[in-house]
KOLROZA-679995 format. One record per atom (N, C-alpha, C, O, CB): x, y, z; residue in three letters. Coordinates in steps of 0.2 Angstrom, whole numbers, padded with zeros to 4 digits, always signed. Glycine has a CB too. Example, Ala and Ser with C-alpha at 12.3 -4.5 7.8 and 13.67 -1.06 7.14 Angstrom:
2
+0066-0028+0039ALA+0062-0022+0039ALA+0066-0016+0039ALA+0071-0017+0042ALA+0057-0022+0045ALA+0064-0011+0035SER+0068-0005+0036SER+0064+0000+0039SER+0067+0006+0040SER+0070-0003+0029SER
END
This chain:
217
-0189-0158+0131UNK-0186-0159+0137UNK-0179-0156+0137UNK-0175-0156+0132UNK-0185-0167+0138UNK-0178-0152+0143UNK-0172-0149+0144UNK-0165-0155+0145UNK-0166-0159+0149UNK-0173-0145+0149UNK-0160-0154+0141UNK-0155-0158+0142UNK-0150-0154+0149UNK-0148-0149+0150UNK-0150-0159+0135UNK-0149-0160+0152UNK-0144-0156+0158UNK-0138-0160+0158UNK-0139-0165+0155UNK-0148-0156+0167UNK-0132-0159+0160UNK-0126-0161+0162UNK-0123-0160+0165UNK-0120-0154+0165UNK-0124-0161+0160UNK-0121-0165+0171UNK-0115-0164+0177UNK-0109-0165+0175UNK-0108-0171+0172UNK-0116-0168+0183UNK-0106-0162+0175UNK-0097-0163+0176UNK-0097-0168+0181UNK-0101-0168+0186UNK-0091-0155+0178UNK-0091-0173+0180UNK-0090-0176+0183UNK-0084-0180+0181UNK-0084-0184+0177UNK-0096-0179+0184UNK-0077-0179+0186UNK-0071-0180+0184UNK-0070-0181+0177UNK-0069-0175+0174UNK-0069-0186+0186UNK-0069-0187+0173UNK-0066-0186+0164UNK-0071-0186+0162UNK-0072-0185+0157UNK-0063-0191+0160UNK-0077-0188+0168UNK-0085-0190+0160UNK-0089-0185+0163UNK-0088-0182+0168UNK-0091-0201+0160UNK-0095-0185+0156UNK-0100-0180+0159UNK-0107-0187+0159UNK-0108-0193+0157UNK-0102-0171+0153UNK-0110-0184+0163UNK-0118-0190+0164UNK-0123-0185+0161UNK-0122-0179+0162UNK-0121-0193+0174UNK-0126-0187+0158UNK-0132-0183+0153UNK-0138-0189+0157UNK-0138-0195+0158UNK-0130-0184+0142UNK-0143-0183+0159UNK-0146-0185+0164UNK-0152-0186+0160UNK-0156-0187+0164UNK-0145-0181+0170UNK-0154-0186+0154UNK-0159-0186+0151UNK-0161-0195+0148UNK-0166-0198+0147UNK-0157-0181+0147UNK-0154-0197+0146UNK-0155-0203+0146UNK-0148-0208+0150UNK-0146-0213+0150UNK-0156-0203+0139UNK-0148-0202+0154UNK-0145-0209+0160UNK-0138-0212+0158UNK-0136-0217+0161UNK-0152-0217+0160UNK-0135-0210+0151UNK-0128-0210+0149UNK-0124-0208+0150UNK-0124-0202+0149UNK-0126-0209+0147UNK-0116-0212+0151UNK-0110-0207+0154UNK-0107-0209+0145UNK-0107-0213+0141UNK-0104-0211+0164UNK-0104-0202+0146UNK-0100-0200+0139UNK-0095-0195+0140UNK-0096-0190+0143UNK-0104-0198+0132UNK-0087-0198+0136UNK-0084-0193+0139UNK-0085-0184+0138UNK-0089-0182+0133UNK-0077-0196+0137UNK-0080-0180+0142UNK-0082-0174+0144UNK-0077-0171+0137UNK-0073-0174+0134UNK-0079-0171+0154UNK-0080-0166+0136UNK-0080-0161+0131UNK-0071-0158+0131UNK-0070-0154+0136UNK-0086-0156+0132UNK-0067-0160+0128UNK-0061-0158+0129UNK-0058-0151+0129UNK-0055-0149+0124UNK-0059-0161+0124UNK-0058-0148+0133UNK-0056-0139+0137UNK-0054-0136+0132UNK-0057-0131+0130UNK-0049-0138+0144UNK-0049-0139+0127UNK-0044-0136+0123UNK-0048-0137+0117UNK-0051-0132+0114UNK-0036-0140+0124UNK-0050-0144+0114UNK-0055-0142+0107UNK-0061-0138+0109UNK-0063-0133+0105UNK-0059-0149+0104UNK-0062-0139+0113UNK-0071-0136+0115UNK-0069-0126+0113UNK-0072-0122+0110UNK-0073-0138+0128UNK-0065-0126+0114UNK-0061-0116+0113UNK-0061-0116+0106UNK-0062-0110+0104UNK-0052-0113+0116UNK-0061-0120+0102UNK-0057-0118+0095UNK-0063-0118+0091UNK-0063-0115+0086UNK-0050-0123+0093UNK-0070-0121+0094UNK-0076-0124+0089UNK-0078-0118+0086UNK-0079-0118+0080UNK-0083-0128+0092UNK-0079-0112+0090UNK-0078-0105+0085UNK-0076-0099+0086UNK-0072-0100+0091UNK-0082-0103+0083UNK-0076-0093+0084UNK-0072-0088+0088UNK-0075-0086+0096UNK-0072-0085+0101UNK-0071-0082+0084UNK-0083-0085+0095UNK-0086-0085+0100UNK-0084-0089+0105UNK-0084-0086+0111UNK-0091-0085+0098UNK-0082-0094+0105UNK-0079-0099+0112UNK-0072-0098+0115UNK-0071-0099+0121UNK-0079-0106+0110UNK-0069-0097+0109UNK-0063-0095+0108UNK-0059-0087+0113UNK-0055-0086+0117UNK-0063-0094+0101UNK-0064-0082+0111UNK-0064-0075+0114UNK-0069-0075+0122UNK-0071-0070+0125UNK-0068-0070+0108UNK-0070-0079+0124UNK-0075-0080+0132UNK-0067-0082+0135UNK-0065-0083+0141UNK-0084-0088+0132UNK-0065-0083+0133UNK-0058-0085+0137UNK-0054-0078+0140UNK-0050-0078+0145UNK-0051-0089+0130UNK-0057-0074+0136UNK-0055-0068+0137UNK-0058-0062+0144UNK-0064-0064+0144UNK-0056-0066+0131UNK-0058-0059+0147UNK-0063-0053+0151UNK-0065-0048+0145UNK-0062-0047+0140UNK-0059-0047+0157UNK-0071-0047+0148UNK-0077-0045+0139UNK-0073-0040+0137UNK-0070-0040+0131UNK-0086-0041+0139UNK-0071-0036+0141UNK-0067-0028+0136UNK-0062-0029+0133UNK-0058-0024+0132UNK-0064-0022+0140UNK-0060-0037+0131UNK-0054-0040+0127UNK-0058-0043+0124UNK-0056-0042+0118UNK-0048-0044+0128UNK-0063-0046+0125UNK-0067-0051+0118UNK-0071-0046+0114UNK-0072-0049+0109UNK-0072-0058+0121UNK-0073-0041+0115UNK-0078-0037+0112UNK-0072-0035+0107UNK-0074-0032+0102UNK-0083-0031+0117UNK-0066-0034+0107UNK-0060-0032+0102UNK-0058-0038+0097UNK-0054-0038+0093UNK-0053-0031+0107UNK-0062-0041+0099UNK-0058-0048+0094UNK-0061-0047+0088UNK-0056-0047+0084UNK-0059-0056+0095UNK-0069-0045+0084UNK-0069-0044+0076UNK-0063-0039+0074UNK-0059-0040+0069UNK-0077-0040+0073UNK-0062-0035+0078UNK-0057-0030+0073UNK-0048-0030+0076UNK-0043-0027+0076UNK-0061-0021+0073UNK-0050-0034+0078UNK-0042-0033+0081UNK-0039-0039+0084UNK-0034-0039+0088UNK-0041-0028+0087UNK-0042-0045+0081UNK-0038-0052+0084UNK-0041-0054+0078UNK-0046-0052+0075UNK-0040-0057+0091UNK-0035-0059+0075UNK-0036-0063+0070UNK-0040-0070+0070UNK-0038-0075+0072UNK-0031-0064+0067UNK-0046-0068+0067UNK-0050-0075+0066UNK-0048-0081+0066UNK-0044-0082+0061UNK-0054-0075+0061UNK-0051-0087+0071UNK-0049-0093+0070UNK-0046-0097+0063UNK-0040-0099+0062UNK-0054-0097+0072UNK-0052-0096+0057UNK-0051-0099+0051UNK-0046-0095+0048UNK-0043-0099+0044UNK-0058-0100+0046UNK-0044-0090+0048UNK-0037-0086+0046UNK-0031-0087+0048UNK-0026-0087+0045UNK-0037-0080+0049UNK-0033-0090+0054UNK-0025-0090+0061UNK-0025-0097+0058UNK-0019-0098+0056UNK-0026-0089+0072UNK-0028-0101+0057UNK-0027-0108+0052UNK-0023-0110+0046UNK-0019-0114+0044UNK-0034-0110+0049UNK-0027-0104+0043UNK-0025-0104+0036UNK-0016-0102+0032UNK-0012-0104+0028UNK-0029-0100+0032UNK-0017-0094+0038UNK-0007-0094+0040UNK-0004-0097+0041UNK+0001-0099+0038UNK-0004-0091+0045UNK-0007-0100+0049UNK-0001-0103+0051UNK+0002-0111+0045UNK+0008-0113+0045UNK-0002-0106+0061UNK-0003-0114+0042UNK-0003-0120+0037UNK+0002-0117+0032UNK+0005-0121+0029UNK-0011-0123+0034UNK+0003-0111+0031UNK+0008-0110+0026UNK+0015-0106+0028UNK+0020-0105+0025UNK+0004-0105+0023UNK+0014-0106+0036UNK+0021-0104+0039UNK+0025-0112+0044UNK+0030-0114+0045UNK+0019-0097+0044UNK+0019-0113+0045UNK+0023-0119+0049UNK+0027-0124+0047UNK+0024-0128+0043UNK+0020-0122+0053UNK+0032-0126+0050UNK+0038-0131+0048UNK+0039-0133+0057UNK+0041-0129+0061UNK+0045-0126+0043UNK+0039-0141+0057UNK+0042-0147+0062UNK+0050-0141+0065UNK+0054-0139+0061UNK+0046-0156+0057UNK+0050-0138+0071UNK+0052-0132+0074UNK+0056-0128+0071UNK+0062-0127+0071UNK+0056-0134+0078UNK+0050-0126+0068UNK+0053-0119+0068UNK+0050-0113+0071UNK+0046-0113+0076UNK+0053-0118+0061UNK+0053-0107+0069UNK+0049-0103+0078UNK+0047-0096+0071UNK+0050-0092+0068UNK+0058-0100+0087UNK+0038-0097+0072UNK+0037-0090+0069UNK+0035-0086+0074UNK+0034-0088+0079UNK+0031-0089+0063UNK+0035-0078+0073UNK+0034-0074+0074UNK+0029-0066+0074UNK+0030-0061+0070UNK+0038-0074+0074UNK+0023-0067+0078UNK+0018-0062+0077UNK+0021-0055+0080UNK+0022-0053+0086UNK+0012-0065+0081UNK+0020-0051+0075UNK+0025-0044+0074UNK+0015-0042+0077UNK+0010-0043+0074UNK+0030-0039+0064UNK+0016-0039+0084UNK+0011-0037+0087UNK+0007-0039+0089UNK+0002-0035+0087UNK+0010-0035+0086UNK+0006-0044+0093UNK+0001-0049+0092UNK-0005-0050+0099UNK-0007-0055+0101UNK+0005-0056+0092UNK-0006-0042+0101UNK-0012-0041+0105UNK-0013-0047+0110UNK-0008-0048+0114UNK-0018-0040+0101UNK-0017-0050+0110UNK-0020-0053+0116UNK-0020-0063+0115UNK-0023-0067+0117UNK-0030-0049+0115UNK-0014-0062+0110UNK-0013-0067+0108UNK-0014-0074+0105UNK-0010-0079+0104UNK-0012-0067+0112UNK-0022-0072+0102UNK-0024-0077+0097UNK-0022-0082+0090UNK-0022-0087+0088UNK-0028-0074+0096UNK-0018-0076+0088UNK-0017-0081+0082UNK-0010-0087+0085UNK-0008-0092+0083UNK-0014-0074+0073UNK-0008-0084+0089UNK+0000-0088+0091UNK-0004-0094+0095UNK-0001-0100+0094UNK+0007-0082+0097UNK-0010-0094+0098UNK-0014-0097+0102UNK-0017-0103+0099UNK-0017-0109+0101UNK-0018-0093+0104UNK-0021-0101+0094UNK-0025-0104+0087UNK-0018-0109+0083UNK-0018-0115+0083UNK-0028-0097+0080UNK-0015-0105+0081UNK-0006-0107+0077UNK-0003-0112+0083UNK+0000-0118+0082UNK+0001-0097+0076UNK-0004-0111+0087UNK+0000-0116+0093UNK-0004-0124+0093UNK-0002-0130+0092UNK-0003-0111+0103UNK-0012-0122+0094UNK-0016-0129+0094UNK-0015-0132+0087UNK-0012-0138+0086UNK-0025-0128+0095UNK-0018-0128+0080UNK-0018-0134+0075UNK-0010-0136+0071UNK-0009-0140+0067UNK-0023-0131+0069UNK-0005-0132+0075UNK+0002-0135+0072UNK+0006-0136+0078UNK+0010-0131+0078UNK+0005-0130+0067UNK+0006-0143+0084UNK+0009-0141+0090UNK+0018-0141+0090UNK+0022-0139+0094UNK+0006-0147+0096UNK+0020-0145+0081UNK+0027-0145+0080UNK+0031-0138+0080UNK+0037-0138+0080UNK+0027-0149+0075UNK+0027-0134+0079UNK+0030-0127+0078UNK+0028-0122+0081UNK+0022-0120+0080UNK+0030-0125+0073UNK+0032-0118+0085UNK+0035-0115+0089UNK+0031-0108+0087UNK+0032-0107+0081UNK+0041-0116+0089UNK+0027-0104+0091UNK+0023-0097+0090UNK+0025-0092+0094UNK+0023-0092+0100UNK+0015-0098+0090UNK+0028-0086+0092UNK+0029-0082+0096UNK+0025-0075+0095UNK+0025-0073+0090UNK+0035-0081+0097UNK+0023-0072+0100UNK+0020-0067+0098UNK+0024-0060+0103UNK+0027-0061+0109UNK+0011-0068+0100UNK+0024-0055+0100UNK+0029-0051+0103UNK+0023-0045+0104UNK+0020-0045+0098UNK+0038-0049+0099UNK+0021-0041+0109UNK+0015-0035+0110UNK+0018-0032+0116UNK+0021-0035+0122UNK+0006-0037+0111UNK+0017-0025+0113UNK+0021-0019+0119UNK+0017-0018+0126UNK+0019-0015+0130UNK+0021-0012+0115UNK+0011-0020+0125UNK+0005-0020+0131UNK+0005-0024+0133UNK+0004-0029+0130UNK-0002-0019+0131UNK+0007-0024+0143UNK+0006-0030+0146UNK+0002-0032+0148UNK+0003-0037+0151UNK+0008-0031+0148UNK-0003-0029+0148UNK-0010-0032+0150UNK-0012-0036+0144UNK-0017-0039+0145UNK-0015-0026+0152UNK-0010-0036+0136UNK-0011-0040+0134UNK-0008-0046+0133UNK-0010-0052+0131UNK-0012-0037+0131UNK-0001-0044+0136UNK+0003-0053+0136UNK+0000-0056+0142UNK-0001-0062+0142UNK+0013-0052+0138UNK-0001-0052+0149UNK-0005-0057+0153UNK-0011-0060+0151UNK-0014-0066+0153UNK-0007-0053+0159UNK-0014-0056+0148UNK-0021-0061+0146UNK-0019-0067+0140UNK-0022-0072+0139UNK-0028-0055+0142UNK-0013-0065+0137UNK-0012-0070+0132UNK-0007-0076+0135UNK-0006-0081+0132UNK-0010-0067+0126UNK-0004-0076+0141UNK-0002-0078+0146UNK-0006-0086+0149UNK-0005-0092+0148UNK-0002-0072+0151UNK-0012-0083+0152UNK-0016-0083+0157UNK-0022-0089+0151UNK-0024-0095+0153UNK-0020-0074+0161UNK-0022-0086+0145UNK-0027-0091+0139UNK-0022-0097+0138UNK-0023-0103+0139UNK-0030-0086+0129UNK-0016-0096+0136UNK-0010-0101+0135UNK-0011-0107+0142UNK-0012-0113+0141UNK-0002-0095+0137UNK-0011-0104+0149UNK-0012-0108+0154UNK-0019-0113+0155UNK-0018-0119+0156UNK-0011-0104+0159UNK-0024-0110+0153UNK-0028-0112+0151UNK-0028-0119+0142UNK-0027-0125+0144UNK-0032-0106+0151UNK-0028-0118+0139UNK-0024-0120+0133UNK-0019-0125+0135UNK-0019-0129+0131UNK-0021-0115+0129UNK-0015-0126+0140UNK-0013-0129+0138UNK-0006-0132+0135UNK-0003-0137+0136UNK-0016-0128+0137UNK-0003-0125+0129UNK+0001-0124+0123UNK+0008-0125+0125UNK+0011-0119+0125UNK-0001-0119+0120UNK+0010-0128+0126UNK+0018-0125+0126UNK+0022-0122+0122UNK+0026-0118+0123UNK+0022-0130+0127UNK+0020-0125+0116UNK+0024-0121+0109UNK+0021-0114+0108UNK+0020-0112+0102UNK+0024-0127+0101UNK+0018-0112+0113UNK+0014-0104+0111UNK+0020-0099+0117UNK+0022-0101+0123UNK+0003-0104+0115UNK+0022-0095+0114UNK+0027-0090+0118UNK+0025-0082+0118UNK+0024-0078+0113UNK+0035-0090+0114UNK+0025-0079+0125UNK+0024-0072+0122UNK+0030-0067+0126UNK+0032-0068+0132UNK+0014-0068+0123UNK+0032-0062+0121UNK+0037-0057+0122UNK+0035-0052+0124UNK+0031-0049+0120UNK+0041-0054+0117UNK+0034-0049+0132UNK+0031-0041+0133UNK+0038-0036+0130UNK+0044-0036+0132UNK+0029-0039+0143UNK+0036-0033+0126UNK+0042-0029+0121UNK+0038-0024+0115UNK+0032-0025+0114UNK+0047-0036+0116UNK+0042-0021+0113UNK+0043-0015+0106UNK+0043-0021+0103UNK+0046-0026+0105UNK+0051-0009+0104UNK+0039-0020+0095UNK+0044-0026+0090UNK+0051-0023+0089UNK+0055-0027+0088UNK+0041-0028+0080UNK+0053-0017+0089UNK+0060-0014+0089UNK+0066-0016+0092UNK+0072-0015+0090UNK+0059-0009+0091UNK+0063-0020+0098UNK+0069-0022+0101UNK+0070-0029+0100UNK+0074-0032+0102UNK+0069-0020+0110UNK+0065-0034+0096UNK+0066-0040+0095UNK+0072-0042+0091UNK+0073-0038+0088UNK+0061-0041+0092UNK+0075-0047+0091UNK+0080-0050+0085UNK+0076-0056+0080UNK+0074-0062+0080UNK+0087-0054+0090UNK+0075-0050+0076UNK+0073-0054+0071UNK+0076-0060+0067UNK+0074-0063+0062UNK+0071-0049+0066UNK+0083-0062+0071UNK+0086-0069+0067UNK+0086-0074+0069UNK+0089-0079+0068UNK+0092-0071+0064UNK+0081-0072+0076UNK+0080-0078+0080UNK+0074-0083+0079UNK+0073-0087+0083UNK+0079-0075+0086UNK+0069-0081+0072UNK+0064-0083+0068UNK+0066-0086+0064UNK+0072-0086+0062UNK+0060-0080+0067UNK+0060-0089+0061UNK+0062-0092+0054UNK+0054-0087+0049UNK+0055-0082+0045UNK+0062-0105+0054UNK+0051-0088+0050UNK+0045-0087+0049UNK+0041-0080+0052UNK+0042-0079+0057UNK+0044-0092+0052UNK+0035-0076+0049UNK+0032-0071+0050UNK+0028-0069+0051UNK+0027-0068+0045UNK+0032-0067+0048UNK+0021-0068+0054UNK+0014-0067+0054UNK+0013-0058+0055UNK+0017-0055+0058UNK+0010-0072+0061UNK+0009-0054+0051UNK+0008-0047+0053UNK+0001-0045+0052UNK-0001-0047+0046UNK+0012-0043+0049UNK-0003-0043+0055UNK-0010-0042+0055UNK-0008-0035+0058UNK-0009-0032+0064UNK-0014-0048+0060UNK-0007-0032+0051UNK-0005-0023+0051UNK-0007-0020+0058UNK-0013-0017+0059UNK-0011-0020+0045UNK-0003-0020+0062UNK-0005-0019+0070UNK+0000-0013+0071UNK+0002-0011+0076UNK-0003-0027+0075UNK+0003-0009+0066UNK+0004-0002+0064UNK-0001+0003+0064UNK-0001+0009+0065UNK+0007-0001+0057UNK-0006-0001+0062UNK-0014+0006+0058UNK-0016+0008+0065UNK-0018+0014+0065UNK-0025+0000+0052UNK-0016+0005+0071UNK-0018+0009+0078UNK-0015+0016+0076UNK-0018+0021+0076UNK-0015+0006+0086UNK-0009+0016+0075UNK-0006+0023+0077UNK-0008+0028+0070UNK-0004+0032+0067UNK+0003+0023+0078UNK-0013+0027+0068UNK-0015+0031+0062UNK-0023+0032+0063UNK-0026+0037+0061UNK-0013+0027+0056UNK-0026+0027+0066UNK-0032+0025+0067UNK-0035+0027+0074UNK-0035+0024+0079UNK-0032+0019+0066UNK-0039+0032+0074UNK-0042+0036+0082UNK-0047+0031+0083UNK-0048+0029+0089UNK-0046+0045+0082UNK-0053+0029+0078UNK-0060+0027+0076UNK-0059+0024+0082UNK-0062+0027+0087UNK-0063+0022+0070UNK-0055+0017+0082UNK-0058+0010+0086UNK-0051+0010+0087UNK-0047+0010+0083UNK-0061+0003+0082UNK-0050+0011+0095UNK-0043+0008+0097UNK-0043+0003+0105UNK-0047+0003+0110UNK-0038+0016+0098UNK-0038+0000+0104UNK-0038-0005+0108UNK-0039-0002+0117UNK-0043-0004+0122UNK-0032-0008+0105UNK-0035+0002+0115UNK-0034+0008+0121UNK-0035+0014+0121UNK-0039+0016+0116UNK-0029+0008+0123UNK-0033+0018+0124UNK-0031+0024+0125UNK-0021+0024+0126UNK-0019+0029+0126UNK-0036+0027+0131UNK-0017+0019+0127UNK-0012+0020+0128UNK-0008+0020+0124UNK-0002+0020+0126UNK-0011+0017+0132UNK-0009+0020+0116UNK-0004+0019+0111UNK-0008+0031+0107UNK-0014+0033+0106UNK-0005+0008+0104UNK-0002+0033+0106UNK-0004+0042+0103UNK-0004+0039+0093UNK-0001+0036+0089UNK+0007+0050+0105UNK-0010+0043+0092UNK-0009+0043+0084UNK-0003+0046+0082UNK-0001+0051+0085UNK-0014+0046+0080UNK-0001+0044+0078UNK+0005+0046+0076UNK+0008+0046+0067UNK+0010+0040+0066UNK+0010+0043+0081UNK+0008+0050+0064UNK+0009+0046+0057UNK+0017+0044+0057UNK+0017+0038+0055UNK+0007+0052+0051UNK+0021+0045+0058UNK+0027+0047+0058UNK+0029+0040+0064UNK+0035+0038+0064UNK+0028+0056+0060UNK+0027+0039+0067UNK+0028+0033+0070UNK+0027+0027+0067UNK+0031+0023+0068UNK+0025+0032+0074UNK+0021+0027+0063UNK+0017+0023+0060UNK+0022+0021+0052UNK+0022+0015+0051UNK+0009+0029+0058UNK+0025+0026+0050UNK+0032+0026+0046UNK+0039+0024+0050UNK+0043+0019+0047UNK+0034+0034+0043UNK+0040+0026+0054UNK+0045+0023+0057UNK+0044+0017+0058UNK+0049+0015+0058UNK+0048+0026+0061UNK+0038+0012+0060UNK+0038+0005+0062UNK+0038+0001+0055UNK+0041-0004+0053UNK+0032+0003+0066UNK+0035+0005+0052UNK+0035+0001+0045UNK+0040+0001+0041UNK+0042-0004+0037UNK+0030+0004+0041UNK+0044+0007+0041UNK+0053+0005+0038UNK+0057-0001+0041UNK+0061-0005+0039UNK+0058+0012+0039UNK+0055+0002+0049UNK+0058-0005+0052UNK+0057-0010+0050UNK+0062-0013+0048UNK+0057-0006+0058UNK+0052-0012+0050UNK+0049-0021+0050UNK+0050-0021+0041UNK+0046-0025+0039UNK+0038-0023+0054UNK+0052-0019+0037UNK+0053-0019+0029UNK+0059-0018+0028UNK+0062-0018+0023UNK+0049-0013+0024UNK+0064-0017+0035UNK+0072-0017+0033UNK+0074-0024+0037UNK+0079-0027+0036UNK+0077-0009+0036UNK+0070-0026+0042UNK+0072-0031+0048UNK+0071-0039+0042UNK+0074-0044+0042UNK+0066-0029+0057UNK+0065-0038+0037UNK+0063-0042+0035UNK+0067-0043+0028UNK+0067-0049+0025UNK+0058-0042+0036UNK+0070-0036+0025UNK+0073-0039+0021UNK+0080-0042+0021UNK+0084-0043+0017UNK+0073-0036+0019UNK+0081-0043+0028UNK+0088-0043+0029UNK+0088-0053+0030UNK+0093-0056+0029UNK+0091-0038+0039UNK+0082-0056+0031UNK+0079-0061+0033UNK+0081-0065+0026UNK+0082-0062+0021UNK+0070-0060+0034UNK+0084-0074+0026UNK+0087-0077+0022UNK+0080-0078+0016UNK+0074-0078+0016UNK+0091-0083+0025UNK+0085-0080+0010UNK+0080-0083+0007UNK+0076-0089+0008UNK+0079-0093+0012UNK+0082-0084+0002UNK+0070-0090+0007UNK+0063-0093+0008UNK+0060-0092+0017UNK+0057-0096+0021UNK+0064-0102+0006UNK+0062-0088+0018UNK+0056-0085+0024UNK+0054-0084+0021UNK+0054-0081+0016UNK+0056-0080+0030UNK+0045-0086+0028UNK+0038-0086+0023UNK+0037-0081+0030UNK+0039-0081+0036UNK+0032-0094+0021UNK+0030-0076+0025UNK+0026-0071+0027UNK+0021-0070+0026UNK+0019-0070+0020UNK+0028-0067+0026UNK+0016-0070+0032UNK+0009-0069+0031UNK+0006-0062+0032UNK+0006-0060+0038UNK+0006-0073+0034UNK+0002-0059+0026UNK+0001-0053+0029UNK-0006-0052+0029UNK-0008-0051+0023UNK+0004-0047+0024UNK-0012-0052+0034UNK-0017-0051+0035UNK-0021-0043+0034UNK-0020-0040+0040UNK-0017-0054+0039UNK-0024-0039+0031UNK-0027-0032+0030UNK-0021-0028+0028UNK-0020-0023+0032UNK-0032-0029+0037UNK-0015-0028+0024UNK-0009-0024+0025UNK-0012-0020+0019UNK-0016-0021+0016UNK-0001-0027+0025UNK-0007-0016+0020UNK-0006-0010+0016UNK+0001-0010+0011UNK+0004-0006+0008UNK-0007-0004+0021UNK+0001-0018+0014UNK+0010-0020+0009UNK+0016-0016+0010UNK+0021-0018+0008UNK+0009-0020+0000UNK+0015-0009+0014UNK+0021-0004+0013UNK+0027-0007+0015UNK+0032-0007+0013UNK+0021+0002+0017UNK+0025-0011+0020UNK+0031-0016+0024UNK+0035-0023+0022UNK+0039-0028+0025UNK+0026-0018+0030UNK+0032-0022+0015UNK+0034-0030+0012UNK+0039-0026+0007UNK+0038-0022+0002UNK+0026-0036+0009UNK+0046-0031+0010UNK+0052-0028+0003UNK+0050-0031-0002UNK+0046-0036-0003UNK+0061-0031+0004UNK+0055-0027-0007UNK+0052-0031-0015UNK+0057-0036-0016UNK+0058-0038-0022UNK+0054-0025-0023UNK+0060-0039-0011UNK+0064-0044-0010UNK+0060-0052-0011UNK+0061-0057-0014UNK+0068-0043-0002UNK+0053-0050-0006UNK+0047-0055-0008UNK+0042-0056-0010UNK+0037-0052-0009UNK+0045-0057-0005UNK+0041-0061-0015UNK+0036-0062-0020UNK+0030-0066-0018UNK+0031-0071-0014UNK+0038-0065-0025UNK+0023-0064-0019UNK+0018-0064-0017UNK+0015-0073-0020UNK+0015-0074-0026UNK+0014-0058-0019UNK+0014-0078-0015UNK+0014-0083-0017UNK+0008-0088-0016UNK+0008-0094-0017UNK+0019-0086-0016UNK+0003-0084-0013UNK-0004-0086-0013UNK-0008-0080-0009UNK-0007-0076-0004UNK-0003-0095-0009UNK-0012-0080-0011UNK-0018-0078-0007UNK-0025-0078-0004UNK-0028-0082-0008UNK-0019-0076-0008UNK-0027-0077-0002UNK-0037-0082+0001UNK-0041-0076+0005UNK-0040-0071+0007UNK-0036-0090+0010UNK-0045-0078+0005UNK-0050-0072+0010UNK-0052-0066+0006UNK-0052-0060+0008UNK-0045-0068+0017UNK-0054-0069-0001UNK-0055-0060-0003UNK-0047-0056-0003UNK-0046-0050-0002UNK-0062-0056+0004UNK-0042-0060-0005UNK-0036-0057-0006UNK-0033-0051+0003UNK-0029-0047+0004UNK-0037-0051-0015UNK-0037-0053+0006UNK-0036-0050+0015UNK-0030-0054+0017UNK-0026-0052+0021UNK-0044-0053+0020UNK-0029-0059+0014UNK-0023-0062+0017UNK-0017-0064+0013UNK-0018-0065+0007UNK-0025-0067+0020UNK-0012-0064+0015UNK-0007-0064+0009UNK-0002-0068+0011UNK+0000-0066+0016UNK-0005-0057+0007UNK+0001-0075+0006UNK+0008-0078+0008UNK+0012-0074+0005UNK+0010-0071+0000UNK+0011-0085+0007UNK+0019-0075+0009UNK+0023-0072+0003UNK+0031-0075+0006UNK+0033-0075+0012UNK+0021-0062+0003UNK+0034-0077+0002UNK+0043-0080+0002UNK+0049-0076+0000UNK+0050-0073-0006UNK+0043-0086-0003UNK+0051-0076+0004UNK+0058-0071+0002UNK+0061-0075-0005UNK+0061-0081-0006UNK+0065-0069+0010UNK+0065-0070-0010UNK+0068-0074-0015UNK+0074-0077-0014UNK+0077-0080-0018UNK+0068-0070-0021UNK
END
């Protein structure tokens, strides 16, 4: 027998056995996996998420090692807004900002925020260049430099390969972060580490070493 279900204000009625139980909660109901999670999205943003949004069980596992009762981390490039989104639900005491130079991707990460719910979720349409980085406590990076090196799979067409760009962001964000007090924590997801000063030491890792904490000394 087919189960059916009507929405109906807070409850749903399951018409199979004639039971009212409450309705499936909007905001958990997104998070049960990524697939639920990325329908939030228009498909030519959700079909981007294996390779260019950070997996729920990831965006978990960072933000549990960055978050601190208000403090404000910061996603150095943070596309379409997931991990700040994910980071927002399972930690609502601390504050997630995602800063991305595409506005079509702050609107969509906007527009999943309104849906969600989140208030402690923030997004910057911006360069990370023009950001003030002492306005954080906290880091998230999901090597979101490799586009400008990377033709294969790109998000767009609107960011130029560029190696030399690709170096200049990466000196940036390795001088902006060394300037950062001692014990800022940093999470680095698929890096290539160029961007991490020898100022921070590496203090846990998970995922097949894909992911990386790390604390300034």
């Amino acid at each position: 027998m087919v189960l059916k279900i009507y929405s109906s204000g807070d409850f749903r009625i399951d018409t199979t056995e004639g039971q009212i139980a409450p309705k499936i909660n909007t905001n958990e109901a997104s998070f049960v996996d990524d697939a639920a999670f990325d329908s939030l999205y228009p498909g030519h943003i959700g079909t981007k998420s294996s390779r260019h949004w950070t997996p729920l069980t990831v965006a978990g596992k960072a933000a549990e090692f960055l978050a601190d009762a208000g403090s404000r981390v910061l996603d150095i490039g943070s596309g379409a807004g997931k991990f700040c989104l994910a980071a927002a639900h399972y930690f609502p005491e601390t504050f997630f900002y995602g800063v991305e130079q595409r506005y079509e991707l702050v609107t969509y990460a906007e527009d999943a925020k309104t849906w969600l719910h989140l208030p402690n979720a923030h997004f910057i349409y911006a360069n990370m260049t023009r950001i003030n980085f002492k306005e954080f406590d906290h880091f998230y990076f999901y090597n979101s430099f490799y586009e400008n090196v990377d033709s294969e799979d790109c998000i767009d067409n609107t960011i130029d390969t560029s190696y030399s760009l690709y170096d200049y962001y990466t000196q940036y964000l390795r001088a902006a972060l060394d300037q950062r007090p001692a014990g800022t924590r940093l999470v680095t997801y698929h890096s290539a580490e160029e961007e991490i000063p020898s100022s921070y030491f590496l203090a846990d890792v998970s995922y097949d070493t894909l992911l990386k904490m790390w604390i300034k000394r």
